[in-house]
C-alpha positions in Angstrom: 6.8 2.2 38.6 9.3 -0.5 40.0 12.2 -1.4 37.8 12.9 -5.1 36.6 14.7 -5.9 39.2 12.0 -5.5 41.7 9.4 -6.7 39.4 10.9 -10.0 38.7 14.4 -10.5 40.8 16.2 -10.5 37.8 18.9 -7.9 37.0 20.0 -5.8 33.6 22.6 -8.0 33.1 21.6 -11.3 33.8 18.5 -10.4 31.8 20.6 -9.1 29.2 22.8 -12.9 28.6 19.0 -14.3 28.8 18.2 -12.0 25.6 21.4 -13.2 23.9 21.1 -16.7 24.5 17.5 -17.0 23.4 17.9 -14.4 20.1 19.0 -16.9 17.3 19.5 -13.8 15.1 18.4 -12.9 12.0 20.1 -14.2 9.2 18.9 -12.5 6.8 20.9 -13.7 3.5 18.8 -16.9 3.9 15.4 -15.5 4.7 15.3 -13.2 1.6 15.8 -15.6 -1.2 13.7 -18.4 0.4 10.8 -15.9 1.4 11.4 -14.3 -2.5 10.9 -17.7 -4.2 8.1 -19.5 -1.3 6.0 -16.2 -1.7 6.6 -16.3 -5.7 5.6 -20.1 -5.9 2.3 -18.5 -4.3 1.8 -15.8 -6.9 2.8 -18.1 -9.6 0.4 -20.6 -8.2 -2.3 -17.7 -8.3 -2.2 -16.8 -11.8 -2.0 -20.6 -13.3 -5.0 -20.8 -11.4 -6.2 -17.7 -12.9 -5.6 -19.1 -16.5 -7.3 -22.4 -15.9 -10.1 -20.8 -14.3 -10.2 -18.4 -17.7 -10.2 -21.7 -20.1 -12.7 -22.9 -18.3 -14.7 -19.7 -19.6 -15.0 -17.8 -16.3 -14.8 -14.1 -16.8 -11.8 -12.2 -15.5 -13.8 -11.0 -12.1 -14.8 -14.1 -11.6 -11.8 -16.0 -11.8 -9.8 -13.5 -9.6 -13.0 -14.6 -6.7 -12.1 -18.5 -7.6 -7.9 -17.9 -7.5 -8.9 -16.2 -4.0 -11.3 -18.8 -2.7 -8.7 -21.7 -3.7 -5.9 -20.2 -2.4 -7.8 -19.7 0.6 -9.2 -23.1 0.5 -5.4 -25.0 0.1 -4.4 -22.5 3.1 -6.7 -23.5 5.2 -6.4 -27.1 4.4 -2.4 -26.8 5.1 -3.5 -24.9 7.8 -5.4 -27.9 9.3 -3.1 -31.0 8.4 -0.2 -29.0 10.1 2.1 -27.9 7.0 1.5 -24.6 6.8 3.2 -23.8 10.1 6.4 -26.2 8.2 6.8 -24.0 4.8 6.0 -20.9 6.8 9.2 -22.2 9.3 11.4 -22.2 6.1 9.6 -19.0 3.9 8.9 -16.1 6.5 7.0 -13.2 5.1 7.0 -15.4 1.6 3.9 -16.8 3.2 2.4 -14.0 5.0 2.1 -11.2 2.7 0.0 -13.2 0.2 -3.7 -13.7 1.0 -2.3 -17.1 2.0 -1.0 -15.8 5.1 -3.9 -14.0 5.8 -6.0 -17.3 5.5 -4.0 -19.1 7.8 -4.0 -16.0 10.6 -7.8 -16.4 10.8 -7.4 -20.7 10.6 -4.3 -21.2 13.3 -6.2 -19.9 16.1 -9.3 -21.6 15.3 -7.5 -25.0 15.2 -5.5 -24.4 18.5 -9.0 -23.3 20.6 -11.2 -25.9 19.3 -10.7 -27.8 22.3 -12.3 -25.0 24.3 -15.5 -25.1 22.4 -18.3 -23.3 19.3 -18.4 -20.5 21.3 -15.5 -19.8 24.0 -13.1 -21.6 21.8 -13.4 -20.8 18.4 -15.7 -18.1 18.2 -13.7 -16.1 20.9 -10.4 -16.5 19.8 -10.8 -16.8 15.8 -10.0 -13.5 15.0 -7.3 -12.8 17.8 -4.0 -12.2 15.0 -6.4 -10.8 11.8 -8.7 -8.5 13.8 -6.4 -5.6 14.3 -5.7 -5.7 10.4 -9.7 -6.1 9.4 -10.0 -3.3 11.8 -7.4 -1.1 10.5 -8.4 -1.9 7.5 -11.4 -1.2 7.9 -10.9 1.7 9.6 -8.6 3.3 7.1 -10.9 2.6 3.9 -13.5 4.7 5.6 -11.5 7.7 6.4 -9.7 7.2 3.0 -13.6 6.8 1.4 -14.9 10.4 3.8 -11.8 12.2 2.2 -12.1 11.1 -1.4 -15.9 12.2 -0.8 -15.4 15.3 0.7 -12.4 16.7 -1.9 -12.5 15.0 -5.0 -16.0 13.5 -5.0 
């Protein structure tokens, strides 16, 4: 295999001071508290939804499925007008780990291959970020499901 140099002209070093002026670093101390309280706002957002869903008599099953479809549906929608991308800029994993994140995985890439079309566009490329996870996922819940047959079941 040829080295980097080879490859691409471009040496360790000078590939090196390309790294370091590109990296922006981490600052952490910044991205913690504003990822704790964005991906709070989200949970807390999720279970006053849950309460008005349960005053307006839904039981507790199906008020978790209406919390989930509207925090879905508001994703989405942010997803769409471009404002997701802006809290997400500010929040970090505040906004990923919830199923908000997960909403706007599946969305983002539909919205930047529309252009392309029903079928090449969006149908193709849709899935590109989430499918490893529903796949993993996937995957894991039926290995997890063969064991728990085959030894405790």
């Amino acid at each position: 295999m040829k080295d980097l140099t080879e490859k691409t002209g471009i040496t360790k070093e000078h590939y090196k001071q390309m790294y370091t002026a590109a990296d922006r670093g981490s600052k952490w101390y910044k991205n913690l508290p504003s990822a704790f309280i964005i991906g709070g706002l989200i949970c807390l957002a999720g279970q006053l939804l849950a309460a008005v869903y349960g005053r307006l008599g839904l039981s507790a099953d199906t008020g978790a499925a209406a919390v989930s479809m509207t925090l879905i549906f508001i994703s989405v929608l942010l997803t769409g007008l471009g404002l997701y991308e802006k809290i997400a800029k500010h929040a970090g994993a505040g906004t990923l780990v919830p199923i908000t994140g997960f909403a706007n995985s599946v969305c983002a890439p539909a919205m930047e291959f529309r252009t392309e079309g029903l079928i090449t566009g969006i149908g193709a490329k849709i899935f590109v970020i989430c499918g490893p996870v529903i796949l993993y996922g996937t995957l894991a819940s039926v290995i997890y499901g063969a064991l728990y047959y085959l030894f405790l079941g």
